[in-house]
C-alpha positions as CSV (number, residue, x, y, z in Angstrom):
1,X,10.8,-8.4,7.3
2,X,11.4,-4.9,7.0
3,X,10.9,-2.1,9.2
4,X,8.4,1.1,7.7
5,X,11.4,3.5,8.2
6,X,13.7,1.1,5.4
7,X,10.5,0.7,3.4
8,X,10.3,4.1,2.5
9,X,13.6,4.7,2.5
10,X,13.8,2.1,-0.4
11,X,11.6,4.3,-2.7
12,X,14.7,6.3,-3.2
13,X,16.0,3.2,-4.9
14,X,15.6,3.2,-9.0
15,X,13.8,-0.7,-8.5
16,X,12.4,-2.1,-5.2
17,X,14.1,-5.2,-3.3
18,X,13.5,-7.9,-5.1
19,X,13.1,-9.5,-1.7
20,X,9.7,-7.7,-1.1
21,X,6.4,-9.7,-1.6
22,X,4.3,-8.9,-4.8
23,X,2.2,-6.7,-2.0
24,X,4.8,-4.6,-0.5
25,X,6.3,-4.4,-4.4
26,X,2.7,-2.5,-5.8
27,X,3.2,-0.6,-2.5
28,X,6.8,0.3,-3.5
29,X,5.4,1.1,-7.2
30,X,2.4,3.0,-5.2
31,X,0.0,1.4,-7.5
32,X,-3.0,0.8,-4.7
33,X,-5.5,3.0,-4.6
34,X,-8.2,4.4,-6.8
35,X,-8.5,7.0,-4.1
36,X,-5.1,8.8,-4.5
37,X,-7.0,9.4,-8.1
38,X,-10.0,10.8,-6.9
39,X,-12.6,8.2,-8.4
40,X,-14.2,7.4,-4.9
41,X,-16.3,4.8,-6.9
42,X,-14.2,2.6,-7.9
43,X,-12.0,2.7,-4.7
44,X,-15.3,1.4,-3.0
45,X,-16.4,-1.2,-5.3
46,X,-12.6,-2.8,-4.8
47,X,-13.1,-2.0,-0.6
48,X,-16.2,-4.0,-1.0
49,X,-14.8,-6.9,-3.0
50,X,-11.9,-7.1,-0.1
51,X,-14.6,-7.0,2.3
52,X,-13.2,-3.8,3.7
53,X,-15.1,-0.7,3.8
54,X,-12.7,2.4,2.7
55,X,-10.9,4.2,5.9
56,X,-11.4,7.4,6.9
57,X,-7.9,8.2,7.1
58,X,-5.2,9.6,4.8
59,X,-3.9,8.4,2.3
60,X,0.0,8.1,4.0
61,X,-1.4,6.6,7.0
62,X,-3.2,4.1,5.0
63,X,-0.3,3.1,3.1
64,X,1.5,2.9,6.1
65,X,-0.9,0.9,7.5
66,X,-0.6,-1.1,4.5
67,X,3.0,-1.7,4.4
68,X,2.8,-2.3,8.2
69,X,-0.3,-5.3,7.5
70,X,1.5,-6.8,4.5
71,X,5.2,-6.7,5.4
72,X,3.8,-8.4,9.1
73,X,2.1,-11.5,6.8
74,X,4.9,-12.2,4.5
């Protein structure tokens, strides 16, 4: 496990650790939101299909959040 502070200090890094779960590794890539892009849509279908409903927070405290819930699990 890895602490938030080491996660993102590992972006600095040209490839991620390749001790990091497939979750925290899109993380790392920042492939995980259609929201950064805009298309709100297609965010909530993908919400919806998680069973989630898209947070009214931004976009660094829900990565966060996401590194936090994913780096807990694996």
């Amino acid at each position: 496990m890895t602490s938030i502070d080491s996660f993102k200090d590992s972006i600095k890094n040209n490839t991620p650790d390749p001790s990091y779960s497939p979750m925290l590794t899109s993380l790392w890539y920042d492939a995980y939101l259609h929201r950064k892009e805009g298309d709100l849509w297609n965010a909530d279908y993908w919400y919806a299909k998680a069973k989630k409903t898209r947070p009214n927070i931004s976009l660094e405290e829900e990565w966060e959040s996401l590194v936090e819930a994913f780096n807990a699990k694996y």
